[in-house]
C-alpha positions as CSV (number, residue, x, y, z in Angstrom):
1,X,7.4,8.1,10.6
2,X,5.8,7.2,7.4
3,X,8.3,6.8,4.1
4,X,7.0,6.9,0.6
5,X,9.2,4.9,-2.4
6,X,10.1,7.5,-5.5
7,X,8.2,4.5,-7.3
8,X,5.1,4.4,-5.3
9,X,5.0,8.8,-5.7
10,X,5.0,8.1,-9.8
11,X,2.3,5.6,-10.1
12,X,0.1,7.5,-7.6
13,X,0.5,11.0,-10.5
14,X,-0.6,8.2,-13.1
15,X,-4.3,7.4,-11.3
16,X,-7.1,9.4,-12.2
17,X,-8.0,11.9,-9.5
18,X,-11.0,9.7,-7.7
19,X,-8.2,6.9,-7.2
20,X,-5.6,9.1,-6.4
21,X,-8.1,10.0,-3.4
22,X,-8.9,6.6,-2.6
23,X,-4.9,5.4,-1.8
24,X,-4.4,9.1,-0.6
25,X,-6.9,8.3,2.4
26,X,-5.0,4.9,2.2
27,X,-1.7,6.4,2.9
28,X,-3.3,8.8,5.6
29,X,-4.4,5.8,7.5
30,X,-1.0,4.9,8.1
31,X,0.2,8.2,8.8
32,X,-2.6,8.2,11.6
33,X,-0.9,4.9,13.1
34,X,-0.7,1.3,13.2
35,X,-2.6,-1.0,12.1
36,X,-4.3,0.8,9.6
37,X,-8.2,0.1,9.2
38,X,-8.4,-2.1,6.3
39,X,-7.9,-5.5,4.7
40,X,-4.5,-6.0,6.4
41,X,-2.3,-8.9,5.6
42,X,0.9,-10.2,6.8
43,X,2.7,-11.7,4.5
44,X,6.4,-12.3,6.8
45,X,8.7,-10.8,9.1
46,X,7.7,-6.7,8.8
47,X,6.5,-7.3,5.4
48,X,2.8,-6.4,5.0
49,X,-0.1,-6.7,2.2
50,X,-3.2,-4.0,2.2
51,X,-5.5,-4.2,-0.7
52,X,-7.2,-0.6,-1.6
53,X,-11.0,-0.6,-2.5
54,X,-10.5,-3.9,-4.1
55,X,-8.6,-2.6,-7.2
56,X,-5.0,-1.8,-6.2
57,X,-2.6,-3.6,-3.7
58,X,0.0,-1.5,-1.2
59,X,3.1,-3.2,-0.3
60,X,4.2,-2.3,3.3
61,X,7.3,-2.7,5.4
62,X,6.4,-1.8,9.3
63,X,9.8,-2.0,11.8
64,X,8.0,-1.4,15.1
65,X,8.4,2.6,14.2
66,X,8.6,3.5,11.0
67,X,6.3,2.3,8.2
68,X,7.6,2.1,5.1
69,X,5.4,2.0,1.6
70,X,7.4,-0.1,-0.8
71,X,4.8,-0.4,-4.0
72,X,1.6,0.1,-5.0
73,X,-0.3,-1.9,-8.0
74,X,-3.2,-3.0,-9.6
75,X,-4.5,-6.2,-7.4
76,X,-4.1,-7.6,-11.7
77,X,-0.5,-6.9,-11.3
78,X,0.3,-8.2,-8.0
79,X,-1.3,-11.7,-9.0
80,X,0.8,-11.6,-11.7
81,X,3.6,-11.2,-10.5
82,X,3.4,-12.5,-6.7
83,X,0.8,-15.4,-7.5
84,X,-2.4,-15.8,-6.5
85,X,-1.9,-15.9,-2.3
């Protein structure tokens, strides 16, 4: 089962309609299963990393069954604030 964060819903309404297509085909690769295609990283325990067409950054949470999307942000942002990994 695939979860979506109120917060994650809001920033997607924010992106112009091309990238609102680009993370929706994102998010639709997790809904198809696990892993998703794409550059995948774990960062610990269930916690997960996915960078989108080299602009944004999708934080993920995957338990074994249910895949949860915890944030989405500019790849600006999450350096930023997560450092440079």
């Amino acid at each position: 089962m695939l979860y979506v964060k109120p917060n994650v819903e809001t920033f997607i309404e924010k992106l112009t309609e091309k990238d609102r297509r680009i993370v929706g085909e994102h998010i639709f690769r997790l809904e198809s299963g696990w892993p998703p295609v794409g550059d995948l990283e774990k960062l610990y325990d269930s916690r997960y990393r996915l960078h989108i067409s080299r602009r944004y950054t999708m934080f993920i949470e995957h338990d074994g069954k249910d895949t949860t999307i915890l944030k989405i942000m500019t790849i600006e942002q999450a350096h930023k604030r997560y450092g440079r990994i």
